[in-house]
C-alpha positions in Angstrom: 48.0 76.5 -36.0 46.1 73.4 -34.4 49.4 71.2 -34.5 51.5 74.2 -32.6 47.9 74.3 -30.1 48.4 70.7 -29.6 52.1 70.9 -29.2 51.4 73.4 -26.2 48.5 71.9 -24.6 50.7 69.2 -22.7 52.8 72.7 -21.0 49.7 74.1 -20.4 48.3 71.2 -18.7 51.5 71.2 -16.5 51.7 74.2 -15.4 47.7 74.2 -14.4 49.1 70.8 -12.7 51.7 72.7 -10.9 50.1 75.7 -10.1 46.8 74.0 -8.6 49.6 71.5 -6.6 51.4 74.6 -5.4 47.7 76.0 -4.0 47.2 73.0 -2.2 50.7 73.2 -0.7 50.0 76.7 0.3 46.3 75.9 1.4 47.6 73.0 3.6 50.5 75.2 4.9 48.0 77.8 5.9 45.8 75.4 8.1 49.2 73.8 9.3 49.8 77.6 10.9 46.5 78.1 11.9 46.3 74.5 13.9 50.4 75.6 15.3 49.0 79.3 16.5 46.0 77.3 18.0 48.1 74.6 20.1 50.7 77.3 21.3 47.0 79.4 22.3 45.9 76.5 23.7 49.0 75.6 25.3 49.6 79.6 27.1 45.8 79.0 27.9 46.5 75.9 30.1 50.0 77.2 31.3 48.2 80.3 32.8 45.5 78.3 34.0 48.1 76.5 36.0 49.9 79.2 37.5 46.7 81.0 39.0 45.7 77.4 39.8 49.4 76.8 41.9 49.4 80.8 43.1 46.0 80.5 44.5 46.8 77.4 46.5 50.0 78.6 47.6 48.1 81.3 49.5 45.9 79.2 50.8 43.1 79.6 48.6 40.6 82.2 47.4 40.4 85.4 50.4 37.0 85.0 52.3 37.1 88.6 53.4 38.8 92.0 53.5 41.0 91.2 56.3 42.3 87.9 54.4 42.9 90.1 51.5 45.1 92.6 53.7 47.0 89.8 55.1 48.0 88.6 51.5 48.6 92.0 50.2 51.0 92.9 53.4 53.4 89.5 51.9 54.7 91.8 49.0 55.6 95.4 49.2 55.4 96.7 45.2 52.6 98.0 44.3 52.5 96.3 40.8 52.8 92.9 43.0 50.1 93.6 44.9 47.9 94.2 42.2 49.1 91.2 40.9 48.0 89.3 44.1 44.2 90.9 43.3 44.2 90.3 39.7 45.3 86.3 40.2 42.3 86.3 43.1 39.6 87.8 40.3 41.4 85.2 37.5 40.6 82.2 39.8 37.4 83.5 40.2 36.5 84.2 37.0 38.0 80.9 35.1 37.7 78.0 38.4 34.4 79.8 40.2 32.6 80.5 37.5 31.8 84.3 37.9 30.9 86.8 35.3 33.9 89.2 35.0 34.4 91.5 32.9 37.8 91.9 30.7 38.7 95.1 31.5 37.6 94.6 35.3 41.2 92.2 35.2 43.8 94.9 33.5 47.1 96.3 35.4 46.0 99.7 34.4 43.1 99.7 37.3 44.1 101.2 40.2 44.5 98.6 43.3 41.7 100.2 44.9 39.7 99.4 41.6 40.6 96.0 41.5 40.3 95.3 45.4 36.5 96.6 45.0 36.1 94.4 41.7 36.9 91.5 44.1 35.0 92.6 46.6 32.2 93.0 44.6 32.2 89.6 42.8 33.2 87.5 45.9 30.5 89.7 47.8 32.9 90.1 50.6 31.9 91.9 53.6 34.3 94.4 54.0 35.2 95.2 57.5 33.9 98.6 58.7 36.9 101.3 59.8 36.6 101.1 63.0 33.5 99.5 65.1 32.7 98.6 68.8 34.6 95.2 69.8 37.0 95.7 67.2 40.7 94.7 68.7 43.3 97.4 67.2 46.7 98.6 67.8 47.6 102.0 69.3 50.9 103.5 68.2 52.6 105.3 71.4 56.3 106.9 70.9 57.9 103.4 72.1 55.7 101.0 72.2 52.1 99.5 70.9 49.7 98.4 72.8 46.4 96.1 71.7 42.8 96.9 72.9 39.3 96.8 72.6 36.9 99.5 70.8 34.3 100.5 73.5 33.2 103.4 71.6 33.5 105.3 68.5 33.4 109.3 68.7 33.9 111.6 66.0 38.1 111.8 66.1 38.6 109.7 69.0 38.1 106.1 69.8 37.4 104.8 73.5 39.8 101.5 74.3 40.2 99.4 76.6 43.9 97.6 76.5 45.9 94.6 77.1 49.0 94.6 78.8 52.0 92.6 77.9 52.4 89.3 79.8 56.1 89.9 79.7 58.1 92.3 77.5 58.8 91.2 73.7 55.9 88.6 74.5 52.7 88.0 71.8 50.7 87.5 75.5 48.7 90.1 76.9 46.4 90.0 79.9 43.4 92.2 81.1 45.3 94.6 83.7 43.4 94.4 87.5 42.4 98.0 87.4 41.0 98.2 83.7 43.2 100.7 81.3 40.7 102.8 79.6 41.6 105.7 77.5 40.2 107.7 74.1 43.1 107.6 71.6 42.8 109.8 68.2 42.4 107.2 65.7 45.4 108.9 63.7 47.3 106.4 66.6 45.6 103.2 65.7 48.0 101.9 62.8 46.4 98.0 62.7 42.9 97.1 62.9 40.7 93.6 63.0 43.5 92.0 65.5 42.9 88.3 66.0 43.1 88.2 69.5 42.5 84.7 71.3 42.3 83.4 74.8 44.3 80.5 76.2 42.6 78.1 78.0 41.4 79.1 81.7 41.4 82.6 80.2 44.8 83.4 82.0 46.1 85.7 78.9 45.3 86.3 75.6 47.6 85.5 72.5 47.6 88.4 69.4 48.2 86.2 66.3 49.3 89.2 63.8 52.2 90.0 66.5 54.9 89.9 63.7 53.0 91.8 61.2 52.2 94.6 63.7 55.3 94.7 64.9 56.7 95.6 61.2 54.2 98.1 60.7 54.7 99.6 64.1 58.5 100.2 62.9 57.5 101.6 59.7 54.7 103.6 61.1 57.2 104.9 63.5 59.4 106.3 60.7 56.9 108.1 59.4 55.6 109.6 62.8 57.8 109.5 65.3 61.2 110.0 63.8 62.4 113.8 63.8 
């Protein structure tokens, strides 16, 4: 019995051999995995990192205030894109500002509204009242827009004071001689928070969003206007 125990003891030996061996193998496997799922982490990590990095630049940086954020949103016309536009803006801030968002503050499923007030909220934008005296905004009429001044705000109506074009198709306006002052239901003021600058000597005034109001004047019109 002890000779055939000793006759045995070498296998048994071996296979404890192979079987701790085959362990390690596994073991070291495992933390190869681990260390591969880590890197390729790692690696999406720092590949996101850079595209909100490039996306924000290519927009010319982080939005400073509700009308910025209008003017980037009007650049795409899906609504998924747009929130997209938001969530890269609250991404930035969260990873390259340092502010304290929360997880599901960033998820698609938010409405854009919810994410536009996230942004809002952690940028601590002022957002830009509806409609307020010395506002510049552009009045829809049946053929044509015209910009102007907010001298008052009623209850449906809005008292304005308006440019006239320079010269037809033109981004110049000037003040007319006799001043043009009308109350227009707001339901025909289709762009608000106009940039509108003088040129030097004050001889006419230049409306920097012409292009952009001009496309929503078309689109507004199709909605409106068109029988």
């Amino acid at each position: 019995m002890f000779s055939r125990a000793r006759a045995i003891a070498p296998l048994l030996r071996k296979k404890e051999q192979q079987y701790e061996l085959n362990i390690s193998l596994l073991r070291r496997e495992k933390i190869k995995n681990v260390k591969l799922k880590k890197e390729e982490k790692d690696n999406k990590n720092k590949n996101e990192m850079l595209r909100i990095e490039k996306n924000i630049r290519q927009v010319g940086g982080i939005v400073k205030s509700e009308k910025d954020l209008d003017s980037l949103l009007n650049t795409v016309k899906s609504l998924k894109n747009k929130k997209e536009k938001v969530r890269d803006q609250l991404l930035y801030a969260k990873y390259f500002l340092s502010k304290d968002i929360a997880r599901n503050q960033l998820c698609m499923s938010r409405t854009l509204k919810e994410l536009r007030q996230n942004l809002f909220e952690v940028l601590n934008l002022n957002i830009v009242p509806e409609f307020c005296t010395g506002m510049f905004v552009a009045v829809a009429y049946e053929d044509i827009w015209y910009p102007g001044e907010i001298l008052n705000v009623l209850d449906e109506t809005r008292e304005i004071t308006f440019l006239h074009p320079k010269r037809k198709g033109g981004m110049s306006y000037i003040w007319p001689q006799v001043k043009d002052i009308q109350r227009v239901d707001k339901k025909f003021i289709f762009f608000r928070d106009l940039s509108v600058e003088p040129t030097p000597g004050l001889r006419f005034w230049i409306v920097h969003e012409f292009d952009d109001i001009q496309d929503s004047f078309l689109e507004y019109c199709r909605q409106f206007f068109s029988e």
